[in-house]
VOVEXGU-940436 format. One record per residue (C-alpha): chain; residue number from 0; x, y, z. Coordinates in nm, 4 decimals. Last residue first. Example, Ala and Ser with C-alpha at 12.3 -4.5 7.8 and 13.67 -1.06 7.14 Angstrom:
<r><ch>A</ch><i>1</i><px>1.3670</px><py>-0.1060</py><pz>0.7140</pz></r>
<r><ch>A</ch><i>0</i><px>1.2300</px><py>-0.4500</py><pz>0.7800</pz></r>
//
This chain:
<r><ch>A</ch><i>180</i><px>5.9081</px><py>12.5583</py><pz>8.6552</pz></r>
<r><ch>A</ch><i>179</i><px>5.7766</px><py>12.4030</py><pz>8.3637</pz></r>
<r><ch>A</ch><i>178</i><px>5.8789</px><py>12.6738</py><pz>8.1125</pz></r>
<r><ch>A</ch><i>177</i><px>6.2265</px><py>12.7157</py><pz>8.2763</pz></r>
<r><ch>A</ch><i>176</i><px>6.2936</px><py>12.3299</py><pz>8.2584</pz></r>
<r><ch>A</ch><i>175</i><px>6.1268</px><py>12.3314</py><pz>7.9209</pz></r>
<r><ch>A</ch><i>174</i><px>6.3719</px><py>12.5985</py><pz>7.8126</pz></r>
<r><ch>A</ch><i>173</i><px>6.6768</px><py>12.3863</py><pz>7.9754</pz></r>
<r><ch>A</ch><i>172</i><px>6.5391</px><py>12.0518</py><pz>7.8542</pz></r>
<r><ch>A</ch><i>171</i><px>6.5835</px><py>12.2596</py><pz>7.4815</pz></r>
<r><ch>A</ch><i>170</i><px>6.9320</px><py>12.3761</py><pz>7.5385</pz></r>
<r><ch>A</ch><i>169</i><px>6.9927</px><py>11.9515</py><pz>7.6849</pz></r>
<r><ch>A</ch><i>168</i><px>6.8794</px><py>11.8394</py><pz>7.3715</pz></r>
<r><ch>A</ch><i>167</i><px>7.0737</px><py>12.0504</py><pz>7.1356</pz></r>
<r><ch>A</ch><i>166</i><px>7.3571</px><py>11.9425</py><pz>7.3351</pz></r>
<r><ch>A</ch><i>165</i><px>7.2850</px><py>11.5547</py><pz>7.2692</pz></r>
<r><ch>A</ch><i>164</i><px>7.2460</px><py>11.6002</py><pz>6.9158</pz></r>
<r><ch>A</ch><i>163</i><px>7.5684</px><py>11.7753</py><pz>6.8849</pz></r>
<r><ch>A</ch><i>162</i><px>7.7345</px><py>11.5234</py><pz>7.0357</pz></r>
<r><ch>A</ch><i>161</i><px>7.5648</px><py>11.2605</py><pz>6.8430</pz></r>
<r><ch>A</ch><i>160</i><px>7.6136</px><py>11.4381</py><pz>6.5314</pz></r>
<r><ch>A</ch><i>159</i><px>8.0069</px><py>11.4095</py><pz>6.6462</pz></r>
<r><ch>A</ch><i>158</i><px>8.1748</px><py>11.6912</py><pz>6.7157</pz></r>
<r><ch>A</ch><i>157</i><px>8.2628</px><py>11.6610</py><pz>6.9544</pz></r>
<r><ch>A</ch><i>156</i><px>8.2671</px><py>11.2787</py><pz>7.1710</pz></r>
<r><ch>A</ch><i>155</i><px>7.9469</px><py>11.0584</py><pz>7.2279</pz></r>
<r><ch>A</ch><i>154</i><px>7.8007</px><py>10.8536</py><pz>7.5177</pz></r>
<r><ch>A</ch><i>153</i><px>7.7929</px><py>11.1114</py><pz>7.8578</pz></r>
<r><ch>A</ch><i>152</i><px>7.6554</px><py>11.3131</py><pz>7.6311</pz></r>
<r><ch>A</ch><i>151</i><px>7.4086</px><py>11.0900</py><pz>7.4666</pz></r>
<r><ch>A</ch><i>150</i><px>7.2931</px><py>10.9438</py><pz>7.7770</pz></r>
<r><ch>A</ch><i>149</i><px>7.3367</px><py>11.2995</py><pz>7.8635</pz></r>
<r><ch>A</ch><i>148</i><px>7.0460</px><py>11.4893</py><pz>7.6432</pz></r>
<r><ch>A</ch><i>147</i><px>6.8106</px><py>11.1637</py><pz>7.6300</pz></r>
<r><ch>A</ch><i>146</i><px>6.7973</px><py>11.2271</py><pz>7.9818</pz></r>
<r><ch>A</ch><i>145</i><px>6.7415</px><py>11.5597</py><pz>7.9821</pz></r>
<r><ch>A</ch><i>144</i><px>6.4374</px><py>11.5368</py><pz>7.6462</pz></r>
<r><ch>A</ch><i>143</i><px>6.2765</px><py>11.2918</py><pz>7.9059</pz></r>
<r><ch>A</ch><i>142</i><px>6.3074</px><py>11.4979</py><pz>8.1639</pz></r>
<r><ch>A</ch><i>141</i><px>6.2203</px><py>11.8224</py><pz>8.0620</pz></r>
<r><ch>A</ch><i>140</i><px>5.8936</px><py>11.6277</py><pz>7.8817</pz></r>
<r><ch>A</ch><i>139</i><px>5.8088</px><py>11.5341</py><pz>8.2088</pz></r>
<r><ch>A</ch><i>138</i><px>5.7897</px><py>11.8437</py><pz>8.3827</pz></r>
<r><ch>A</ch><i>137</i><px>5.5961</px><py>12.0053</py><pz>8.0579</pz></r>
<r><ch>A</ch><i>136</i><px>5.3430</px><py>11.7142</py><pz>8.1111</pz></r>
<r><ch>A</ch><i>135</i><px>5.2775</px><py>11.8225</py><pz>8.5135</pz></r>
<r><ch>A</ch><i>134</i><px>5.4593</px><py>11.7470</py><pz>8.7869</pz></r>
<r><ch>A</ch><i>133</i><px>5.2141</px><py>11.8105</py><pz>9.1189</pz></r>
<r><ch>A</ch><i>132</i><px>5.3056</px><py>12.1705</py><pz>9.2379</pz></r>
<r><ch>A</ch><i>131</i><px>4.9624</px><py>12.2395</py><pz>9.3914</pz></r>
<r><ch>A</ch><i>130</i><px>4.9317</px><py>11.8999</py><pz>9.5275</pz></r>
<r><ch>A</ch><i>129</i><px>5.1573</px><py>11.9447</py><pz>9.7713</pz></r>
<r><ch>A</ch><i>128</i><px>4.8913</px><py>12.2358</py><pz>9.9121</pz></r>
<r><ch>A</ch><i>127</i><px>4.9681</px><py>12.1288</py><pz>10.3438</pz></r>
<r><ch>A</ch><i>126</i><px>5.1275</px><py>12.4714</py><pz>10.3906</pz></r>
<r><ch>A</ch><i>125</i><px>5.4515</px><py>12.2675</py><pz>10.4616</pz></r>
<r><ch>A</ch><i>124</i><px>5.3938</px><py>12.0946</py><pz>10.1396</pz></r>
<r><ch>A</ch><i>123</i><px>5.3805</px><py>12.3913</py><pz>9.9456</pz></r>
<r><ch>A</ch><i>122</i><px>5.7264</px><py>12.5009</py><pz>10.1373</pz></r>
<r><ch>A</ch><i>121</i><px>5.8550</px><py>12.1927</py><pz>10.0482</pz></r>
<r><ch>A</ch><i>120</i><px>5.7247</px><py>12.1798</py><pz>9.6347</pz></r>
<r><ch>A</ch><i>119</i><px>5.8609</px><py>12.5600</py><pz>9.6315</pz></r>
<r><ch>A</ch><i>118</i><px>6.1761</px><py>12.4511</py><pz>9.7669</pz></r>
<r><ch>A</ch><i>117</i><px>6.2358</px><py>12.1738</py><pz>9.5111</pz></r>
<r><ch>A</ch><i>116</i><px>6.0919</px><py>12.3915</py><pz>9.2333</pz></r>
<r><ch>A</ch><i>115</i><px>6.3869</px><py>12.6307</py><pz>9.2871</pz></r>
<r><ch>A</ch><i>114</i><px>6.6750</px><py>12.3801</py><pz>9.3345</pz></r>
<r><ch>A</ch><i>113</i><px>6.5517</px><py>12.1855</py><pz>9.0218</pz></r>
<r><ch>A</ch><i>112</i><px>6.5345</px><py>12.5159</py><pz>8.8149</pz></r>
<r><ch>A</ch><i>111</i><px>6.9075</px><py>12.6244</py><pz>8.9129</pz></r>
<r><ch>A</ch><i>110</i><px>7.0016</px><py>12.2754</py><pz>8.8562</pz></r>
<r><ch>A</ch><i>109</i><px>6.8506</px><py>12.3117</py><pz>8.5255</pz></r>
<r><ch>A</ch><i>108</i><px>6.9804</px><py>12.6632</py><pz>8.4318</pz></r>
<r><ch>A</ch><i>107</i><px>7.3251</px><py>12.5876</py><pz>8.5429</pz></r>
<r><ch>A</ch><i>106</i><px>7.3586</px><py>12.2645</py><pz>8.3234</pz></r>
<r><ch>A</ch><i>105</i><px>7.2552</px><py>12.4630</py><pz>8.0081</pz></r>
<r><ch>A</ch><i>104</i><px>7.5202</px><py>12.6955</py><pz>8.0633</pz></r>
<r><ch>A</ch><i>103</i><px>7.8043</px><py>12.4243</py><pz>8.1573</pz></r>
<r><ch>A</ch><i>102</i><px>7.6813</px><py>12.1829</py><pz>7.8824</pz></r>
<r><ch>A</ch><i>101</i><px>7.8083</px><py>12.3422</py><pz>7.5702</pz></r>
<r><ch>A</ch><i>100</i><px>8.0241</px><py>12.6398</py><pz>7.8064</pz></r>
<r><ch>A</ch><i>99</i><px>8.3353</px><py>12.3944</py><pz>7.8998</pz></r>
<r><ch>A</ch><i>98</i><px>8.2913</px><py>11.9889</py><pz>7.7694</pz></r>
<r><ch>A</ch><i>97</i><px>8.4333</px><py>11.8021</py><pz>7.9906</pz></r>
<r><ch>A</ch><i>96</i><px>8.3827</px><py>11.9786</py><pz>8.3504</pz></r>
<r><ch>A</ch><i>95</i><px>8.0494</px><py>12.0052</py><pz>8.2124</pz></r>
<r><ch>A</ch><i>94</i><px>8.0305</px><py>11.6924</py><pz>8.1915</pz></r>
<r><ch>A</ch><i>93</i><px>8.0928</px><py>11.6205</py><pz>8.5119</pz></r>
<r><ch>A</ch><i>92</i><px>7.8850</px><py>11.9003</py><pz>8.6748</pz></r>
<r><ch>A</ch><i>91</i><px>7.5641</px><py>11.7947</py><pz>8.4870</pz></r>
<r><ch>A</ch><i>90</i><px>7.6321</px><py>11.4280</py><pz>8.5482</pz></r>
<r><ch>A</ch><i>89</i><px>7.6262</px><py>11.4591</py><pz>8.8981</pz></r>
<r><ch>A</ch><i>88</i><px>7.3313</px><py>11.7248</py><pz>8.8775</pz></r>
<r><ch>A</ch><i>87</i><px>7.1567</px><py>11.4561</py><pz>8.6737</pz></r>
<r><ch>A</ch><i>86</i><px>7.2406</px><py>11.1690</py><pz>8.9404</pz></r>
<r><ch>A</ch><i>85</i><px>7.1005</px><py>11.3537</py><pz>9.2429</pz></r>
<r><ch>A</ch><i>84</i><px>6.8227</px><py>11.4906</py><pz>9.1037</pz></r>
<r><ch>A</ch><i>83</i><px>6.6469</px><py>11.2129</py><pz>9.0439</pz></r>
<r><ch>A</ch><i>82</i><px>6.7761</px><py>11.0023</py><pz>9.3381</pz></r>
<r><ch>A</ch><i>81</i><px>6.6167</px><py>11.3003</py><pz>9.5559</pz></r>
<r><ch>A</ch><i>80</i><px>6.3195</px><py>11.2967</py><pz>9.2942</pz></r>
<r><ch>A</ch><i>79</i><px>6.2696</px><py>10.9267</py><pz>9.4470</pz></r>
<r><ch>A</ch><i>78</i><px>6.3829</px><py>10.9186</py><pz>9.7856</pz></r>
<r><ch>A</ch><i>77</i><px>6.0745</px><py>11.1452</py><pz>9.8771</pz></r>
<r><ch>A</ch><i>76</i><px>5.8401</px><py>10.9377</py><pz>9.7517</pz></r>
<r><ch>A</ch><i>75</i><px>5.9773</px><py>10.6306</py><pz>9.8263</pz></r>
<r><ch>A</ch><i>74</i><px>5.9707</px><py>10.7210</py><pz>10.1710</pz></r>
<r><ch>A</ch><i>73</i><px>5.6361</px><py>10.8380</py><pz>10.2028</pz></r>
<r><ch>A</ch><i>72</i><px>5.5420</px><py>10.4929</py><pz>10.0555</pz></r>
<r><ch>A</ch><i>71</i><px>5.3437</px><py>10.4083</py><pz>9.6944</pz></r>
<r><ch>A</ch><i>70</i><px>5.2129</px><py>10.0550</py><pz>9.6351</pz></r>
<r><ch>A</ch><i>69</i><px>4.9463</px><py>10.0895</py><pz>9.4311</pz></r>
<r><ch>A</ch><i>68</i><px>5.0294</px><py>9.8215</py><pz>9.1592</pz></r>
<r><ch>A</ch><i>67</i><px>5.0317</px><py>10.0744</py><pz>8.9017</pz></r>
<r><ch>A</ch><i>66</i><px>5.1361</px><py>10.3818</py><pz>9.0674</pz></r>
<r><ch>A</ch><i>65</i><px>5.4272</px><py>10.1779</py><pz>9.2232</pz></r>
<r><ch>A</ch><i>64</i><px>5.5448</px><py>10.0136</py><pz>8.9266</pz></r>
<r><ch>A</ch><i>63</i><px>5.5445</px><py>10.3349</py><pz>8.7337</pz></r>
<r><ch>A</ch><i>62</i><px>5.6904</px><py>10.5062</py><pz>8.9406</pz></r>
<r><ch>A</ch><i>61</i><px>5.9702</px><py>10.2682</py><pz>8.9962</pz></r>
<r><ch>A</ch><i>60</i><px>5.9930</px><py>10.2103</py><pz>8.6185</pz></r>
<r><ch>A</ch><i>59</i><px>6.0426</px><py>10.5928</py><pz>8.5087</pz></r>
<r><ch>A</ch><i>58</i><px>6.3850</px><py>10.6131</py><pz>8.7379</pz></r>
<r><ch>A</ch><i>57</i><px>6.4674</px><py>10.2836</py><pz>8.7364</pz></r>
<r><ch>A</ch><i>56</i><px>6.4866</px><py>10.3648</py><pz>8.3537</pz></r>
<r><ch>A</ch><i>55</i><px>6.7717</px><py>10.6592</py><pz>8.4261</pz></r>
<r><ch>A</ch><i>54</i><px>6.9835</px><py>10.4454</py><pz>8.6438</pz></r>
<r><ch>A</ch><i>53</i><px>6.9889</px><py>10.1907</py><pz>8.3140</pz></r>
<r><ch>A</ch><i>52</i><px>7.0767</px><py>10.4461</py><pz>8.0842</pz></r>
<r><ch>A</ch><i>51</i><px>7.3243</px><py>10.6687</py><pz>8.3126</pz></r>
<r><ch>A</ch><i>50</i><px>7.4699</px><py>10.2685</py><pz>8.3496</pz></r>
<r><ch>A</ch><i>49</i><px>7.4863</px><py>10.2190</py><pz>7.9841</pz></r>
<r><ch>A</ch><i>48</i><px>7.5986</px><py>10.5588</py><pz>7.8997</pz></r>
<r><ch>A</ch><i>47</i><px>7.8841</px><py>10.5884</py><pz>8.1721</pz></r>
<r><ch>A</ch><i>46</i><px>7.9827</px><py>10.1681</py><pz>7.9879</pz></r>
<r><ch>A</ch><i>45</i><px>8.0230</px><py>10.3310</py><pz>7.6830</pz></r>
<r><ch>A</ch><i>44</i><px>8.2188</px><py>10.6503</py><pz>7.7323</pz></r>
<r><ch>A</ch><i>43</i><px>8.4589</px><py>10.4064</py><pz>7.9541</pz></r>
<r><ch>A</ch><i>42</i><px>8.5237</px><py>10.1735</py><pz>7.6405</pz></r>
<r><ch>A</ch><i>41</i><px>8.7719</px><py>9.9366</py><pz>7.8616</pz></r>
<r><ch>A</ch><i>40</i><px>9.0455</px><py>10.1564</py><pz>7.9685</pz></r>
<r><ch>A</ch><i>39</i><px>9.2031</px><py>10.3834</py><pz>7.7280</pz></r>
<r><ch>A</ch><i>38</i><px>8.9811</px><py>10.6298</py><pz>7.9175</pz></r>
<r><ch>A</ch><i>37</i><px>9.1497</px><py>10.6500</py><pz>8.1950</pz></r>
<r><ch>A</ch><i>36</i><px>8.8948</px><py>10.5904</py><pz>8.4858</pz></r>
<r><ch>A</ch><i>35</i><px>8.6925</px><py>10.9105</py><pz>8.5927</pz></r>
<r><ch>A</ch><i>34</i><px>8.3556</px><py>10.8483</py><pz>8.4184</pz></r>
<r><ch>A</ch><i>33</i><px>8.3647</px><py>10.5360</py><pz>8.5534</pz></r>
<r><ch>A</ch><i>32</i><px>8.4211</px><py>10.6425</py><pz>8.9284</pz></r>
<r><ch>A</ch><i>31</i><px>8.1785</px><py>10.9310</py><pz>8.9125</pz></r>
<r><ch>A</ch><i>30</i><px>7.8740</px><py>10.6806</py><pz>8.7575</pz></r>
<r><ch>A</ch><i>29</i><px>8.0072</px><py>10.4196</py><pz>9.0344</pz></r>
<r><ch>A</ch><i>28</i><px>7.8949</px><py>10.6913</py><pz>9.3221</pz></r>
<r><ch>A</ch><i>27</i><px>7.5622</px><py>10.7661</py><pz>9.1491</pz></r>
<r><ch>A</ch><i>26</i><px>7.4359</px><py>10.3914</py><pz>9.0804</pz></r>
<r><ch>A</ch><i>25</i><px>7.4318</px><py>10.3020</py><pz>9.4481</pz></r>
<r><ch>A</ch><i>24</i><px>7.1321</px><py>10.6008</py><pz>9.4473</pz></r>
<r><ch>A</ch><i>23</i><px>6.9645</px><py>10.4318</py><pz>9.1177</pz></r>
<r><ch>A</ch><i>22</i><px>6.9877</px><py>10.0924</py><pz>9.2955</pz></r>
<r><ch>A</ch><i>21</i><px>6.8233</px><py>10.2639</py><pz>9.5789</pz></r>
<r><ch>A</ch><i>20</i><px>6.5293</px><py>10.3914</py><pz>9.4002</pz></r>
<r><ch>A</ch><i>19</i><px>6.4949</px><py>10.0194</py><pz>9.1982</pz></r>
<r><ch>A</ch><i>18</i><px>6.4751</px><py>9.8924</py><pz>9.5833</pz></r>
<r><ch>A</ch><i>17</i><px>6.1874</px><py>10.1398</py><pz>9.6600</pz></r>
<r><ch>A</ch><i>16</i><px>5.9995</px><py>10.0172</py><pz>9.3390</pz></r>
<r><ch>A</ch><i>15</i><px>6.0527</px><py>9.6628</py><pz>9.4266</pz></r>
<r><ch>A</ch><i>14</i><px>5.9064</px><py>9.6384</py><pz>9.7907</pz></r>
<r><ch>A</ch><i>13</i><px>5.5788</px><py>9.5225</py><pz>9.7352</pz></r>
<r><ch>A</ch><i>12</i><px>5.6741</px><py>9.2633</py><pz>9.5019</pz></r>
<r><ch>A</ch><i>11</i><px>5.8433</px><py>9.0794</py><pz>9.7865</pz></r>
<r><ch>A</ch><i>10</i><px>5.8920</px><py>8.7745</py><pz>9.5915</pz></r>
<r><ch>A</ch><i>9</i><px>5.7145</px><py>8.5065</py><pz>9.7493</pz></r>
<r><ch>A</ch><i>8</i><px>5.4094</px><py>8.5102</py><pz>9.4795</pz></r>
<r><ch>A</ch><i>7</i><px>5.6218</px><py>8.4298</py><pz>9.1892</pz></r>
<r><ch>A</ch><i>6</i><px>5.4344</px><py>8.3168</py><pz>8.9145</pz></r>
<r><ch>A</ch><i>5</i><px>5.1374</px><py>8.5104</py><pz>9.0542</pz></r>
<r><ch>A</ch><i>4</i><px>5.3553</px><py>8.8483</py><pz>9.0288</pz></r>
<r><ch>A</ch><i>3</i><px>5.4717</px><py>8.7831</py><pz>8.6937</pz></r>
<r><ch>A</ch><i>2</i><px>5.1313</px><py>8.6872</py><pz>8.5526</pz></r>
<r><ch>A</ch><i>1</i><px>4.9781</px><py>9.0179</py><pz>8.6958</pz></r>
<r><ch>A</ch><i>0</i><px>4.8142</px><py>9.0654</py><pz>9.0109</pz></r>
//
């Protein structure tokens, strides 16, 4: 184990990547709320961002965690993409709500894609060939570039560069997502 882990030895290591998961899920609901408050209240655009940030890193950390210190469960593999896909189609339909055709076209094709790949990956699995629709680089590249896409979305106002920035990111996770699926 790592320095961390010896320092602390109680801590229930083991169970950190599934807890990051549900943070991510409890994340969701306040996402919505904040994104819904007036918006002369307290900076709203900023403190979306922040969380869709910090849900977002769970996201890559409890993987990572789990792959490194081997400590994968059936559960946290199923919660995970769930969680996944769960706060970008949130964000998808919000800001598309905001922002009319920019996001709303983009947004369709990903969702679209996610629905499609997540019934391939059960049906694969019910045939016992998972492994056949393992993520591959182009998977994870649609994420990243998605991510980056509405942090800045969710963050920025038209016609900012930061705006425009962000929807030129989520056109190109919506190639990748058709590319990778």
């Amino acid at each position: 184990p790592g320095l961390l882990r010896r320092l602390l030895p109680s801590f229930p290591w083991h169970t950190l990547p599934d807890s990051l998961t549900y943070l991510r899920c409890m994340a969701i609901p306040l996402l919505v709320v904040l994104f819904y408050i007036p918006k002369e209240i307290a900076n709203r655009n900023v403190w979306v961002s922040l969380l869709f940030a910090g849900a977002s890193i769970t996201d890559w950390a409890d993987g990572y965690l789990a792959r490194r210190w081997d400590i994968t469960s059936a559960f946290g593999a199923f919660l995970d993409p769930v969680a996944d896909k769960v706060l970008v189609s949130a964000t998808l339909v919000m800001l598309s709500a905001r922002f009319g055709v920019d996001v709303a076209v983009p947004a369709a094709v990903i969702v679209c894609r996610e629905v499609g790949v997540s019934a391939l990956r059960e049906w694969m699995a019910a045939r016992g060939a998972r492994d056949a629709v393992a993520v591959g680089f182009s998977g994870k590249l649609k994420t990243a570039c998605q991510m980056a896409a509405l942090f800045l979305l969710t963050w920025a106002r038209p016609p900012s560069l930061a705006y425009r920035s962000g929807v030129a990111l989520l056109d190109l996770s919506a190639l990748l997502a058709v590319y990778s699926g």
